[in-house]
C-alpha positions as a Markdown table, in Angstrom:
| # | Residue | x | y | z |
|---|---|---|---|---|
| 1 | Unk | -34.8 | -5.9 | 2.7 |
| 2 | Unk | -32.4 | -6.7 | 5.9 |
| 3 | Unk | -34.6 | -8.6 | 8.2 |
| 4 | Unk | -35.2 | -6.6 | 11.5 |
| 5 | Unk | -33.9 | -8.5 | 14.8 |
| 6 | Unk | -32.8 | -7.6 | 18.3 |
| 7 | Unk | -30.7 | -5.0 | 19.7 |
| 8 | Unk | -27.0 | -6.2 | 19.7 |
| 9 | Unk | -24.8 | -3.4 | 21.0 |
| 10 | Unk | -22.5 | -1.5 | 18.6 |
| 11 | Unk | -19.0 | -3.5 | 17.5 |
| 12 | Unk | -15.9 | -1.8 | 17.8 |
| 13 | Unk | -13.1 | -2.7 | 15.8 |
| 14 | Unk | -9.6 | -2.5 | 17.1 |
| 15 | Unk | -7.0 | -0.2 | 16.0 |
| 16 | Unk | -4.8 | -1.1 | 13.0 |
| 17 | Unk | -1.4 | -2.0 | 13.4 |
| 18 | Unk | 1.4 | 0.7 | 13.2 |
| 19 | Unk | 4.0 | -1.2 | 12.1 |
| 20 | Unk | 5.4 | -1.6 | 9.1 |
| 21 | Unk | 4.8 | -4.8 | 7.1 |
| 22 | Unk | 5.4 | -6.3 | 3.7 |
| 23 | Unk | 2.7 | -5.9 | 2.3 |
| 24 | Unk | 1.1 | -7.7 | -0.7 |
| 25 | Unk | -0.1 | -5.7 | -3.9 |
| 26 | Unk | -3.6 | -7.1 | -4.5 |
| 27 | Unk | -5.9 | -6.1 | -7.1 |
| 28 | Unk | -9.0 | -4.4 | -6.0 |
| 29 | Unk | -12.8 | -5.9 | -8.4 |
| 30 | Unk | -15.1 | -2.6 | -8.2 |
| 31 | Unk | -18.5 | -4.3 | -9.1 |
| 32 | Unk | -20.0 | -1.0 | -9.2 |
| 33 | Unk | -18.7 | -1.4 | -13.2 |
| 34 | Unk | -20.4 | -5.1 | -13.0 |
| 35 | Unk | -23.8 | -3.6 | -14.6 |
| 36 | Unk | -22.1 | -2.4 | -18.3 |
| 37 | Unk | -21.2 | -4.4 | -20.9 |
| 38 | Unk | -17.7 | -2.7 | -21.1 |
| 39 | Unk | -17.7 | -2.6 | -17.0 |
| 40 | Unk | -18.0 | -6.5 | -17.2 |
| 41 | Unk | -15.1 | -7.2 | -20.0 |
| 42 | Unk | -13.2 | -4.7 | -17.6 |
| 43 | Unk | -13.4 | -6.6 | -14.3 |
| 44 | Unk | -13.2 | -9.7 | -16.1 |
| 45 | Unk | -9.9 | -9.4 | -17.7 |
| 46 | Unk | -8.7 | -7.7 | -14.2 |
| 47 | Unk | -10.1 | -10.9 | -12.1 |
| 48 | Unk | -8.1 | -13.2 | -14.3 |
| 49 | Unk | -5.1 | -11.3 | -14.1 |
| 50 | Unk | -5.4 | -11.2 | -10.2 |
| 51 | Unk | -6.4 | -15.0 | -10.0 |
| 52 | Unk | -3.4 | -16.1 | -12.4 |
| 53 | Unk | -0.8 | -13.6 | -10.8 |
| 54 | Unk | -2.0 | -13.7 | -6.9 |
| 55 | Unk | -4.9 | -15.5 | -6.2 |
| 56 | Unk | -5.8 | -13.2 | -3.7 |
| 57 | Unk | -8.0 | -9.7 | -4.2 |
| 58 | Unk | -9.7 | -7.1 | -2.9 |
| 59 | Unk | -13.7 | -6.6 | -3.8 |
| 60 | Unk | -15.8 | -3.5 | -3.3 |
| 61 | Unk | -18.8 | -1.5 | -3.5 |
| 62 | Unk | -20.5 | -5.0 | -3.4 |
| 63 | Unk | -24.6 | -3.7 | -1.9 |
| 64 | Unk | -23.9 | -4.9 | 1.7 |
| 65 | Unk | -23.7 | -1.9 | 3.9 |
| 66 | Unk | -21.4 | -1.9 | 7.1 |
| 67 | Unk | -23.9 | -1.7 | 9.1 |
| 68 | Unk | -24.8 | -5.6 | 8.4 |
| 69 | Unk | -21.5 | -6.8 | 8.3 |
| 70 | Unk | -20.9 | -5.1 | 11.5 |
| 71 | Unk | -24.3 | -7.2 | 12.8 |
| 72 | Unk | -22.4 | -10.5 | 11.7 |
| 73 | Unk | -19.4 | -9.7 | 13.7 |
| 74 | Unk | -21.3 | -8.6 | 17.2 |
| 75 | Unk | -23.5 | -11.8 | 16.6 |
| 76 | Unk | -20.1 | -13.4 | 16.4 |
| 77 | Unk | -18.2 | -11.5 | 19.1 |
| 78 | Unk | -21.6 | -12.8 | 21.6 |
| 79 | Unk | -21.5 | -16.6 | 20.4 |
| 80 | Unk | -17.9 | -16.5 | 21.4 |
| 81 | Unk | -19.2 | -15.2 | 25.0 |
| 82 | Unk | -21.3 | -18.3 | 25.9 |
| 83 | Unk | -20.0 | -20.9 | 28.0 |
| 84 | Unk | -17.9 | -23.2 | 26.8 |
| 85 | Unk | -20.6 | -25.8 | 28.4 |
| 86 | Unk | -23.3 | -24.6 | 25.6 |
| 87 | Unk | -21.1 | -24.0 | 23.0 |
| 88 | Unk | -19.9 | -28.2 | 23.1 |
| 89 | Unk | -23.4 | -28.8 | 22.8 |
| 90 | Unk | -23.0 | -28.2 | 19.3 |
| 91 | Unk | -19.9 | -30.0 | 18.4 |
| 92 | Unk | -20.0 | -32.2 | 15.1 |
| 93 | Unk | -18.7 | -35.3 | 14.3 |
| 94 | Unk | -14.7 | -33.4 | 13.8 |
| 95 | Unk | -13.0 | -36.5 | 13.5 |
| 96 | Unk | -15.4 | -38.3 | 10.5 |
| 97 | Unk | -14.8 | -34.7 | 8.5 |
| 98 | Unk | -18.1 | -33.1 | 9.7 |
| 99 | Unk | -17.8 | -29.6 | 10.2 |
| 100 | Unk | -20.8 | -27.4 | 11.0 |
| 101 | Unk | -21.6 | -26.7 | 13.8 |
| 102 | Unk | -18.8 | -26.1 | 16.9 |
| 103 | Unk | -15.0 | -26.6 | 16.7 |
| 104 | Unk | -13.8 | -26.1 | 20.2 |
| 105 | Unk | -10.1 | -24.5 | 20.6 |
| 106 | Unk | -6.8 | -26.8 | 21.5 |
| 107 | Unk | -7.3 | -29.7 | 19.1 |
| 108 | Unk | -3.5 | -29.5 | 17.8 |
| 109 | Unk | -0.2 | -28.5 | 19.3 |
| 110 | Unk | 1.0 | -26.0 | 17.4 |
| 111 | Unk | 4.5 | -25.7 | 19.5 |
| 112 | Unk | 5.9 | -29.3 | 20.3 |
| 113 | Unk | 8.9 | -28.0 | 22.7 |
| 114 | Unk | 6.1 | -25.9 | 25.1 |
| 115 | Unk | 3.0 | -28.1 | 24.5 |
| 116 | Unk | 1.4 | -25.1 | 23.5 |
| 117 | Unk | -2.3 | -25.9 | 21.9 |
| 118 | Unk | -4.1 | -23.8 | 19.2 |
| 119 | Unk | -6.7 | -20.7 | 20.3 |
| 120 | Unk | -9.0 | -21.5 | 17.5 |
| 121 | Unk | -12.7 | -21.2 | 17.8 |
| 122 | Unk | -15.0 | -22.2 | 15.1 |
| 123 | Unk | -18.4 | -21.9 | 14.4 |
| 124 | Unk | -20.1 | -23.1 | 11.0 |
| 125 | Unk | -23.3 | -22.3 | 10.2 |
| 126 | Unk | -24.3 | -24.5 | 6.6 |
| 127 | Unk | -26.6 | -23.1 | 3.7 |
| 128 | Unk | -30.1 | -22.5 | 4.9 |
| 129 | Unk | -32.1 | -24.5 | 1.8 |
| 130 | Unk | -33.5 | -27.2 | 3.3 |
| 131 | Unk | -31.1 | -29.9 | 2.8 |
| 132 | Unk | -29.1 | -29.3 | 6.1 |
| 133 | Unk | -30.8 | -29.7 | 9.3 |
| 134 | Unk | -28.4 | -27.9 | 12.3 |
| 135 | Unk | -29.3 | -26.6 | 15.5 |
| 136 | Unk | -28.5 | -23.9 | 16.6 |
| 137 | Unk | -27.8 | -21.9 | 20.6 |
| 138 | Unk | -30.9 | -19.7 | 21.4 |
| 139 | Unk | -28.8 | -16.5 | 20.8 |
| 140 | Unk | -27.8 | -17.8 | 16.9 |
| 141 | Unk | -31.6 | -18.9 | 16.8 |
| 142 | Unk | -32.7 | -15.2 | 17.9 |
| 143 | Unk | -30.5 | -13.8 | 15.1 |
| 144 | Unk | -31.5 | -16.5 | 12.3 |
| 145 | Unk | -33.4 | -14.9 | 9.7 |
| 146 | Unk | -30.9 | -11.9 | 9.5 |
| 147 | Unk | -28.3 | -14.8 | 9.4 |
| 148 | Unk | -29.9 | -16.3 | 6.5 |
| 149 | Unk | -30.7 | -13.3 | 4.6 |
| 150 | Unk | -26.7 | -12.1 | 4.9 |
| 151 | Unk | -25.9 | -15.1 | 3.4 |
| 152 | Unk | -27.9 | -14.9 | 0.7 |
| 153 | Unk | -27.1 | -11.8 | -0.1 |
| 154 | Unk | -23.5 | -12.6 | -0.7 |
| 155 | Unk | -24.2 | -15.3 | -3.2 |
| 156 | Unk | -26.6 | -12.3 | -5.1 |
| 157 | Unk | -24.4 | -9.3 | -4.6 |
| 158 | Unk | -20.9 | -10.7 | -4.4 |
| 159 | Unk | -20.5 | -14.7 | -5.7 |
| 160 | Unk | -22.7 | -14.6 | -8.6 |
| 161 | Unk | -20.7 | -11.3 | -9.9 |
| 162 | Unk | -17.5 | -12.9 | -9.9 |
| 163 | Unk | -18.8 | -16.6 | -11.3 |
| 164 | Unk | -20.2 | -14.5 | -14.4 |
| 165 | Unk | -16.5 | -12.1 | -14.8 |
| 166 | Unk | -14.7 | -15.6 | -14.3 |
| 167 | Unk | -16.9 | -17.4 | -17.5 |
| 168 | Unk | -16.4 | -14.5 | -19.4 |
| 169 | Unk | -12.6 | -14.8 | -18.8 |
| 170 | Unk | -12.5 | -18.0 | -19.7 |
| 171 | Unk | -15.5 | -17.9 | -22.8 |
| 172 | Unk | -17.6 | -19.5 | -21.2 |
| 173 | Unk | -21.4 | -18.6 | -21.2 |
| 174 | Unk | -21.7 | -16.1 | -18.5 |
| 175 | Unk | -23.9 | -18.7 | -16.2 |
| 176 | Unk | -21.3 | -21.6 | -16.4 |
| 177 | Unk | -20.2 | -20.8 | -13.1 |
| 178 | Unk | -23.3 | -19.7 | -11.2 |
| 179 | Unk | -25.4 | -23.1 | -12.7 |
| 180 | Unk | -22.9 | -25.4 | -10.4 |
| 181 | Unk | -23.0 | -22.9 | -7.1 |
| 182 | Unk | -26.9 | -22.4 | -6.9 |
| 183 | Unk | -27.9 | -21.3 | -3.4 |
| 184 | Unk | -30.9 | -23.5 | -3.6 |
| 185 | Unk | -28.7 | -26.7 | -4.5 |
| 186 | Unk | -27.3 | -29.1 | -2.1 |
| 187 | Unk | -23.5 | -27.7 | -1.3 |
| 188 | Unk | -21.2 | -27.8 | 1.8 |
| 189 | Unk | -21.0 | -23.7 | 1.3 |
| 190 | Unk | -20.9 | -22.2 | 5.3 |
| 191 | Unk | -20.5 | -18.8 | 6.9 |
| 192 | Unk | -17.9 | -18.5 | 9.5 |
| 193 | Unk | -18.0 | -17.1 | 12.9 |
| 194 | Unk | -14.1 | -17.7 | 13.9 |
| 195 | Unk | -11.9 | -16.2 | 16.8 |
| 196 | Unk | -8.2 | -16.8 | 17.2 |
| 197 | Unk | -8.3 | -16.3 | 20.9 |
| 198 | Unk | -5.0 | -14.2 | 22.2 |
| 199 | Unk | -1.8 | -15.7 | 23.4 |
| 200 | Unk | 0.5 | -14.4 | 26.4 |
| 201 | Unk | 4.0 | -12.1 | 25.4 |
| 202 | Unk | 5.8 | -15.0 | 26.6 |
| 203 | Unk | 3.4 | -17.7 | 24.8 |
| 204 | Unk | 3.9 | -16.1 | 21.2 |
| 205 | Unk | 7.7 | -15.4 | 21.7 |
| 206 | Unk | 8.0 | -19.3 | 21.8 |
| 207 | Unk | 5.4 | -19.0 | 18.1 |
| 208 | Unk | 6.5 | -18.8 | 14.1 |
| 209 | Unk | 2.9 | -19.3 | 13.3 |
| 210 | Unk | -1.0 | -20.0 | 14.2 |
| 211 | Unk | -1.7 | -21.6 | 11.6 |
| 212 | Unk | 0.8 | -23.3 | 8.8 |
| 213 | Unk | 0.4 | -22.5 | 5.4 |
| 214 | Unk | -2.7 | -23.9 | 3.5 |
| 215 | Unk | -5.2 | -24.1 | 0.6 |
| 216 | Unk | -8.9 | -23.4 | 0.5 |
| 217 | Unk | -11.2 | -26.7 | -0.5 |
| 218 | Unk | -13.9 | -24.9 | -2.4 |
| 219 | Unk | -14.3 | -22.1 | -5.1 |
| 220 | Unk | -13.9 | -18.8 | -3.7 |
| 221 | Unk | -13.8 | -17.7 | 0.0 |
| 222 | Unk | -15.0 | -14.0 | 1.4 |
| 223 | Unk | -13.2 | -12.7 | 4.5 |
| 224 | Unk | -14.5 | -9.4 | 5.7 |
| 225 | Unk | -12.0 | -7.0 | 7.0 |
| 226 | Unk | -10.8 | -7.2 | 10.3 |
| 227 | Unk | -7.9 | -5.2 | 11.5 |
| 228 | Unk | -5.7 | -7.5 | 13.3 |
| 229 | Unk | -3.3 | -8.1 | 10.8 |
| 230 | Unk | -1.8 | -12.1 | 10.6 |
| 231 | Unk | -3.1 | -13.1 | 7.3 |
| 232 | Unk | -0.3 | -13.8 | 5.0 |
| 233 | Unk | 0.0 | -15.3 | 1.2 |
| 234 | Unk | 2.6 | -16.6 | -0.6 |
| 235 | Unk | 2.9 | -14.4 | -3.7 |
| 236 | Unk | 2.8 | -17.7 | -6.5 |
| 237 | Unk | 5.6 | -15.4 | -8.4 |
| 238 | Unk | 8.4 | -14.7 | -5.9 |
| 239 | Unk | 7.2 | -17.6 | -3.2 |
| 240 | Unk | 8.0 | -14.6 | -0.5 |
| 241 | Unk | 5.6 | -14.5 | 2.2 |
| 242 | Unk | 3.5 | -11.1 | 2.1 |
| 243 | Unk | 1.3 | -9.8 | 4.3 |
| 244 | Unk | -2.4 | -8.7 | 3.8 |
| 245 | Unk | -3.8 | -5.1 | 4.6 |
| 246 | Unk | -7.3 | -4.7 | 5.9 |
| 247 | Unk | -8.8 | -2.5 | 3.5 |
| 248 | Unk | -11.7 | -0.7 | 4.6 |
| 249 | Unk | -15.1 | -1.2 | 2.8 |
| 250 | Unk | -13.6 | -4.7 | 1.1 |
| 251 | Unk | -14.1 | -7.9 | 1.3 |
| 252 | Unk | -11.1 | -10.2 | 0.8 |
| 253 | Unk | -11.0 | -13.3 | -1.8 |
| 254 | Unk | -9.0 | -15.9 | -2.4 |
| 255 | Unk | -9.3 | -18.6 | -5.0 |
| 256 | Unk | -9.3 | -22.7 | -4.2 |
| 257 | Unk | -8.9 | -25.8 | -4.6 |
| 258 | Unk | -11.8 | -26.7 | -6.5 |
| 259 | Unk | -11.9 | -24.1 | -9.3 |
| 260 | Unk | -7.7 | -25.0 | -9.2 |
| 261 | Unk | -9.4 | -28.2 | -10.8 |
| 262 | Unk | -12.0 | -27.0 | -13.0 |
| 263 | Unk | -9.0 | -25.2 | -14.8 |
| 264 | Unk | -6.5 | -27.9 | -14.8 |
| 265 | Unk | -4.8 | -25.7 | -12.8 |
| 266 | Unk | -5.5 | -22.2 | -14.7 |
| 267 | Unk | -6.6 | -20.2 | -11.4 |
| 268 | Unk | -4.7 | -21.1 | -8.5 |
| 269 | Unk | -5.7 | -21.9 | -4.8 |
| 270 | Unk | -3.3 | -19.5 | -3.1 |
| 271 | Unk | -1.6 | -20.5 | -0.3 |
| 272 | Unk | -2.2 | -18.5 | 3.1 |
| 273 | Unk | -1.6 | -19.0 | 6.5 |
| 274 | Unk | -2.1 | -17.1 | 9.8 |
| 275 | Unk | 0.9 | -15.7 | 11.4 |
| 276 | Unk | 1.6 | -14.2 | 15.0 |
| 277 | Unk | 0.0 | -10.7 | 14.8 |
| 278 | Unk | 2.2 | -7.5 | 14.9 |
| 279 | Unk | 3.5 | -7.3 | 18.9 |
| 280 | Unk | 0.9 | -3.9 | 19.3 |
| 281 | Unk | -2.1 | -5.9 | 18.2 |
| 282 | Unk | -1.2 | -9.2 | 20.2 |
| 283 | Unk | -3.4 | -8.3 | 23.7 |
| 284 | Unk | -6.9 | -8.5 | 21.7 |
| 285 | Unk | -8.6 | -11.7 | 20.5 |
| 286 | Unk | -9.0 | -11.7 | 16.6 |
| 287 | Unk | -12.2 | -12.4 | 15.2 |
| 288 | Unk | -12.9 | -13.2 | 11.5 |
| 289 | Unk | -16.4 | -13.2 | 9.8 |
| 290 | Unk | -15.9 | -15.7 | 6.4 |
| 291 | Unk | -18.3 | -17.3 | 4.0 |
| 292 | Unk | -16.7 | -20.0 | 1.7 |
| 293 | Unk | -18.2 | -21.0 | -1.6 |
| 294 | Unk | -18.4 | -24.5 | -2.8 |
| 295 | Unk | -19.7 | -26.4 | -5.6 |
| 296 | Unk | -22.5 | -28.4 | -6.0 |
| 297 | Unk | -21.8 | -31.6 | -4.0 |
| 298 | Unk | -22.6 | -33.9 | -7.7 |
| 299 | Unk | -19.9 | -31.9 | -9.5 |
| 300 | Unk | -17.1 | -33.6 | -10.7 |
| 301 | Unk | -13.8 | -31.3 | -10.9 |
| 302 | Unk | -12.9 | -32.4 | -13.9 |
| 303 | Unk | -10.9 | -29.9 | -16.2 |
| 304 | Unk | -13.5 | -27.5 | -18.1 |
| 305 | Unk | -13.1 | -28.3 | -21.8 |
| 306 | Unk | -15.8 | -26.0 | -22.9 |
| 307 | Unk | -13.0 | -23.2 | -22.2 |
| 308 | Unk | -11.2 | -22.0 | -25.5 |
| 309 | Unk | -8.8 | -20.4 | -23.4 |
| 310 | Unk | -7.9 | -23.6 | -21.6 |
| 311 | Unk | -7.5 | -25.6 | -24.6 |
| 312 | Unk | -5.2 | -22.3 | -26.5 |
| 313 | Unk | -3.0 | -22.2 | -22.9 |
| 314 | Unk | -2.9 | -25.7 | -22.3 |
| 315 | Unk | -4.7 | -26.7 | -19.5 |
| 316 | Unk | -6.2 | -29.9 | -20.0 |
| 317 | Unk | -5.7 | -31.7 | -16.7 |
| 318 | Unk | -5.5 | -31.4 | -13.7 |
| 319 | Unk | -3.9 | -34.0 | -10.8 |
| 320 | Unk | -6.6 | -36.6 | -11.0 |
| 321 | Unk | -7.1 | -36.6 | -14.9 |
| 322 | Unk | -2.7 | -36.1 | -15.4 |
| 323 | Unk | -2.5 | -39.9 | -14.0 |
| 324 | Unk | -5.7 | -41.6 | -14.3 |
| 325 | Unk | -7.0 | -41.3 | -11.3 |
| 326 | Unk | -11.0 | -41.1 | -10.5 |
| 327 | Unk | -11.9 | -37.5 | -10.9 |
| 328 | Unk | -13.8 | -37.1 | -7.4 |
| 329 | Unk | -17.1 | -35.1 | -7.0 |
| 330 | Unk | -17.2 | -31.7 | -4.9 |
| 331 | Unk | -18.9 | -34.1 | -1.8 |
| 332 | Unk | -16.0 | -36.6 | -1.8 |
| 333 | Unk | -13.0 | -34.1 | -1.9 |
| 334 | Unk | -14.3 | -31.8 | 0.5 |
| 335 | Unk | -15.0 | -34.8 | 2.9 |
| 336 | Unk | -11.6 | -36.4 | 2.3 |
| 337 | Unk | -9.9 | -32.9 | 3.2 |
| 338 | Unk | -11.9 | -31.9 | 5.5 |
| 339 | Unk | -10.8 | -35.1 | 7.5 |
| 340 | Unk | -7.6 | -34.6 | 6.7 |
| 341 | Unk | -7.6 | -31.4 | 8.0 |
| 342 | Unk | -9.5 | -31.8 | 11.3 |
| 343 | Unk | -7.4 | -34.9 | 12.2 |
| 344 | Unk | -5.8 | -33.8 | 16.0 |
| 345 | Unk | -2.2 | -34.8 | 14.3 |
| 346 | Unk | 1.1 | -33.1 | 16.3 |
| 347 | Unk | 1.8 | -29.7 | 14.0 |
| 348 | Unk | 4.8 | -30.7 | 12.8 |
| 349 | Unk | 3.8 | -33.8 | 11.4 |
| 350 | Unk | 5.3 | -34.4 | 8.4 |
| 351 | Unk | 3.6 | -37.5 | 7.4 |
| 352 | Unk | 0.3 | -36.2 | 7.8 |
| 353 | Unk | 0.8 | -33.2 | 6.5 |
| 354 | Unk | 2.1 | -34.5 | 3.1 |
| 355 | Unk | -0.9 | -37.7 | 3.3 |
| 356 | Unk | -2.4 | -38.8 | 0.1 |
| 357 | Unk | -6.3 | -37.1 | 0.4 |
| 358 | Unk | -7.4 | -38.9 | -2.7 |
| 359 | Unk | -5.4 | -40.8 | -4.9 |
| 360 | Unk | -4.0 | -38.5 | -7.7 |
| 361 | Unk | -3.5 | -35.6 | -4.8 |
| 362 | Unk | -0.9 | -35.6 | -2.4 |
| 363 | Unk | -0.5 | -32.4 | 0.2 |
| 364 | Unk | 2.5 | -30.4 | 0.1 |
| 365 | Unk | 4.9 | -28.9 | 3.4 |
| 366 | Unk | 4.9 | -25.0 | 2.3 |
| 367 | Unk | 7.4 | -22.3 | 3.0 |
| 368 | Unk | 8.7 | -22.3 | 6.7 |
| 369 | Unk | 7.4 | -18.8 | 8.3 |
| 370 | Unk | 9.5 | -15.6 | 8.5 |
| 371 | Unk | 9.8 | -13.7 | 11.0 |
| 372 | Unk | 7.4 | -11.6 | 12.3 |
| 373 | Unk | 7.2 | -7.4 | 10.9 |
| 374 | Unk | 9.7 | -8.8 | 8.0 |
């Protein structure tokens, strides 16, 4: 049962966008169909086709009402009211690769010619299982148990559904997956408070983009809907850049990097980015509620050769294993990109942004951005 905790105030979402945008077709998992034997062969064959043709998708009727997620977001929207003085107090060690806790806004320039810095808030809270000690603001404190038991509940109601439809995919035994992404296992998993704090007319006229295009580190991220549209993938069949619609009563998913290598490559981690919103949402702050799975930290992403359909498609290898690299373990390739990633580097930097992480993987410069409503 949801834990009981203290009176928040209602959250109001803003209004969706009225213009016009490209966007994506995705996919939509109904795990209502998750508890039949034909429901599951169903959803499986339809996750694999979205994972192989998109890598993004659309999940509903997943047991968490509105009502909670709505919690998460006005615990969120009040975090993101404290002082800036309370909020440092929780500030990790960004530069070494740690990452719960605080990540204050303005560590890059994202516009070179203005100066302009990034509006990006973020607040990490890691697995509650013992094996990450974090503190925490009195107000996060307050809220804690109903924290914890949210998270939870979307490893029980939501992870664990698609780990079994992606084993059965592949023919694997239907716990394959969910053995390696135990909630009770040591894993950099962390739910996300994160706000993209508003920019001036004149600030985002001089934008392409808030954030460039990217990949995911771990297995499978969750971003509740939020109606401030600037989400974007690249579709991995015509490279164009698509938007993605809020869709209400979903959660969207997108694949990453690490189940990229437990396939050799078979599911992709989809490239995203966050573009300048639609110019009638641009006045409001954006604030995005996100839980991203990870491996067990002593997992090695080593291609799965279990798989018959790997071995009958022929994907045996992935970017480590293709040149005989070391194959690293979840712990040491999230810590090498996370680094990468939270290095202050200028946002144009070409050099960083195509640095070796580990030797065997080199980052890629994406698409440049189109314009904004195209």
């Amino acid at each position: 049962m949801p834990v009981p905790a203290p009176q928040l105030g209602s959250y109001q979402y803003v209004p969706e966008t009225k213009e016009n945008l490209d966007w994506a077709e995705l996919v939509t998992i109904d795990l209502s169909k998750f508890h039949t034997p034909e429901g599951k062969k169903q959803l499986a064959q339809e996750l694999i086709s979205a994972l192989r043709n998109k890598g993004f998708f659309y999940v509903k009727n997943f047991n968490i009402s509105q009502e909670r997620v709505n919690r998460q977001f006005a615990i969120g929207r009040e975090f993101y009211e404290l002082p800036l003085e309370e909020k440092s107090k929780y500030v990790p060690d960004l530069d070494a690769g740690k990452f719960n806790g605080y990540t204050p806004a303005g560590r890059r320039v994202i516009d070179e010619k203005s100066g302009l810095r990034d509006k990006i808030e973020i607040f990490n809270m890691p697995k509650f299982n013992g094996h990450f000690p974090q503190a925490y603001p009195e107000l996060i404190q307050s809220h804690l148990a109903e924290i914890e038991e949210f998270a939870r509940s979307l490893h029980s109601e939501v992870l664990d559904p698609l780990f079994e439809l992606l084993a059965l995919a592949l023919e694997l035994p239907e716990d394959y997956f969910t053995r390696i992404h135990v909630y009770a296992e040591k894993s950099e998993d962390h739910l996300r408070y994160m706000k993209y704090g508003k920019y001036s007319t004149e600030e985002n006229s001089k934008l392409s983009l808030w954030t460039r295009g990217h990949t995911d580190l771990g297995s499978f991220t969750l971003l509740f809907r939020q109606p401030v549209a600037a989400l974007q993938i690249r579709d991995p069949q015509t490279e164009q850049w698509k938007w993605v619609k809020p869709q209400d009563g979903t959660l969207t998913v997108n694949a990453c990097d690490a189940l990229s290598f437990l396939t050799g490559g078979y599911v992709r981690s989809t490239i995203h980015r966050v573009n300048v919103p639609p110019k009638d949402q641009q006045h409001v702050d954006r604030l995005g509620l996100l839980y991203f799975s990870r491996p067990h930290n002593d997992v090695k992403l080593a291609t799965i050769t279990e798989s018959p359909v790997l071995t009958r498609e022929g994907y045996t290898q992935n970017e480590f294993e293709r040149f005989g690299n070391k194959v690293p373990t979840m712990e040491e390739w999230t810590f090498a990109k996370q680094k990468w990633q939270r290095t202050p580097q200028a946002y144009r930097d070409e050099t960083h942004r195509t640095a070796t992480i580990l030797p065997g993987f080199r980052e890629k410069v994406f698409d440049e951005p189109t314009a904004v409503g195209a």
